[in-house]
Phi, psi and omega in degrees: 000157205219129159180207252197093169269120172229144175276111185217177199221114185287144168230172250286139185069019170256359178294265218331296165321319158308297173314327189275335179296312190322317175311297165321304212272343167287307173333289200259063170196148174255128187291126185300146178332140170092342208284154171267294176186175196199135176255170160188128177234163188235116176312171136273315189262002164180092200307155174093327217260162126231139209263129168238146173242160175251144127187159257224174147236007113209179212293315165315292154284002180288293183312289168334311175315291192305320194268005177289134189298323182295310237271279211305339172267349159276340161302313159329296202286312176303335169305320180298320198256358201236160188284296158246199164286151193294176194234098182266150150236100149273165206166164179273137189287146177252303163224127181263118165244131173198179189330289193341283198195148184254142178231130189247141165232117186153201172277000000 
């Protein structure tokens, strides 16, 4: 598995319009291929900022994801609401964890 944890900063009085595109954009967009799941978290530890994760079943559709022309007009409208561009870190998932089951991943 492949994603994207990224840091970004709204600005002022843009959280919400953010939430709402994310919300929108699960309804009216059928989720790209590879897709896993996807966060938005609101920091604690920095106040202002919010963290979004990705995440891919590989590095192959995440780059697919990234280069669709639909993707890049919803990164516009999001782009739009934030004070600068977000801050990505991508990388390969090592371990997926939830209720179920743990899954190691890697060599």
């Amino acid at each position: 598995m492949f994603g994207t944890i990224f840091h970004m900063k709204p600005m002022p009085g843009m959280e919400p319009a953010i939430e709402d595109l994310m919300r929108r954009e699960e309804k009216e967009r059928a989720m790209p291929a590879g897709f896993i799941a996807g966060y938005l978290f609101r920091s604690r530890s920095r106040p202002g900022e919010l963290i979004g994760v990705a995440v891919f079943d590989s590095e192959t559709s995440y780059r697919s994801n990234a280069d669709d022309p639909e993707q890049d007009r919803w990164y516009r409208q999001l782009r739009d609401l934030l004070e600068a561009d977000p801050e990505w870190n991508d990388g390969d998932v090592l371990v997926a964890q939830n209720e179920l089951s743990t899954v190691m991943l890697g060599p």
